[in-house]
N, C-alpha and C positions, 0 to 999 in steps of 0.2 A: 504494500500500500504506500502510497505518494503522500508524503506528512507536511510538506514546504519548499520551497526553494530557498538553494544555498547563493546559485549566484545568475548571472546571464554574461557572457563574454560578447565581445567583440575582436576579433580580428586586423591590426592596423598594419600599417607598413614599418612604422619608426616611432618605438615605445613611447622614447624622450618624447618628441614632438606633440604626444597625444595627452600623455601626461602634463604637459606644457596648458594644453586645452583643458581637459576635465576638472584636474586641481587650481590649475591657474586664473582660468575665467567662471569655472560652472561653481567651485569651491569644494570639491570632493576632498576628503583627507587617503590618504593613502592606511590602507590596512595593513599589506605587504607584498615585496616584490619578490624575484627568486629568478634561476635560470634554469632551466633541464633541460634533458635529452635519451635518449638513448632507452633501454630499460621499461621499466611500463610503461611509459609515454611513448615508445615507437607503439607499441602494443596498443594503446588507448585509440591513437587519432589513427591506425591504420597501416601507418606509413615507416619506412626504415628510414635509419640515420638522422629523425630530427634532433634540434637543437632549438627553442623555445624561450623568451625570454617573457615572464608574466606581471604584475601586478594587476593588485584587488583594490577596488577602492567602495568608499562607503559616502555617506556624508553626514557631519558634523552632527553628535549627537543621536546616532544612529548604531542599532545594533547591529554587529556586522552578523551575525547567528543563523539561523534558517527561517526564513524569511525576511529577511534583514535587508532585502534587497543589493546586493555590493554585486557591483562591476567588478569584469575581470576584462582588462585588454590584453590580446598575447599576440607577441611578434615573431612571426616565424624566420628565425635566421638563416633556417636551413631543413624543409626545402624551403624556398621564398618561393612563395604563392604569387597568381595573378591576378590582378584588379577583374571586376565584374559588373556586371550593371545591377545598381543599387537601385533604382528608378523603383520605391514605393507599389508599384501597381507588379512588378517582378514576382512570382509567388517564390518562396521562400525566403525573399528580404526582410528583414527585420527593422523594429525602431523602437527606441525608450524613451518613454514620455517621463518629463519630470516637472513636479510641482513648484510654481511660482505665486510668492504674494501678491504682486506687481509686474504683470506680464507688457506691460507697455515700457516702463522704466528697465527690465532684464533686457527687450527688444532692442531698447534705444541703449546700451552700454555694450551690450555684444555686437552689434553693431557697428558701433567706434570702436570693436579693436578687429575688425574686419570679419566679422563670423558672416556668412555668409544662409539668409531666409530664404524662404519658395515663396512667402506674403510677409505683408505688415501681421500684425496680431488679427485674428480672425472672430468675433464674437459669434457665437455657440446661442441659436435662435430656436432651437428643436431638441426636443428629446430630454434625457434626466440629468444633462448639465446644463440644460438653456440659462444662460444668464452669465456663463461663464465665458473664459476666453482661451485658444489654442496656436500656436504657429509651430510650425516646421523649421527648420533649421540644420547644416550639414557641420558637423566634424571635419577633421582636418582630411581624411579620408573618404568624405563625402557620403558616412553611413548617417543616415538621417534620424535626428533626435526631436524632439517635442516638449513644448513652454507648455504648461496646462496650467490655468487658474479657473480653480474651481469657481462657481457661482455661489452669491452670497448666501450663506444659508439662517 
């Protein structure tokens, strides 16, 4: 039986640079990093000879635990993978929405440091968040993440 989630990964090209992003602009704290290879991990993801470089991150105040919600980005050094089309409507793409107080102010300051939206902030006119607000937005890698501000309740 399936009790929680431990984590959700992403896959990036260049750890630094992504950790650059996540902790730097979104304000994730780092759990922990590490590097492997070889050993269960060829065994795990399939593949002979890798080599892996990971960190977990969480955000502030936040239980890293099962359900805990914590990010794992891992950079594959070896093989090095190749890019794919992340385009939303792709079935098996992925994305992580995450909760803002202030979805017009996160907008307006990720923005000045060049993150790049698919829209200005979107107000949510239907359904069991109406009242709330949503935007899209790409990572350094172009995996597509989500500003969600709930509706007042």
């Amino acid at each position: 039986m399936v009790i929680g989630t431990w984590h959700f990964s992403f896959t990036v090209r260049n750890l630094e640079r992504s950790l650059e992003f996540y902790q730097g602009l979104l304000g994730m704290e780092l759990v922990h990093r590490q590097e492997q290879g070889g050993g269960y991990t060829d065994r795990l993801v399939g593949m002979q000879d890798v080599w892996l470089k990971a960190a977990m991150l969480k955000f502030p105040g936040q239980d890293a635990g099962v359900s805990g919600h914590v990010l794992e980005l891992i950079e594959y050094v070896r093989p090095q993978g190749t890019p794919v089309d992340l385009r939303t409507c792709n079935p098996g793409v992925a994305h992580m929405a995450f909760v803002v107080e202030d979805i017009h102010k996160e907008y307006e300051r990720l923005k000045a440091h060049g993150v790049q939206f698919k829209s200005e902030p979107v107000a949510i006119t239907g359904g069991r968040n109406k009242g709330g607000w949503a935007v899209y937005l790409l990572d350094p890698d172009g995996i597509t993440l989500e500003l969600f501000q709930p509706p007042p309740r």
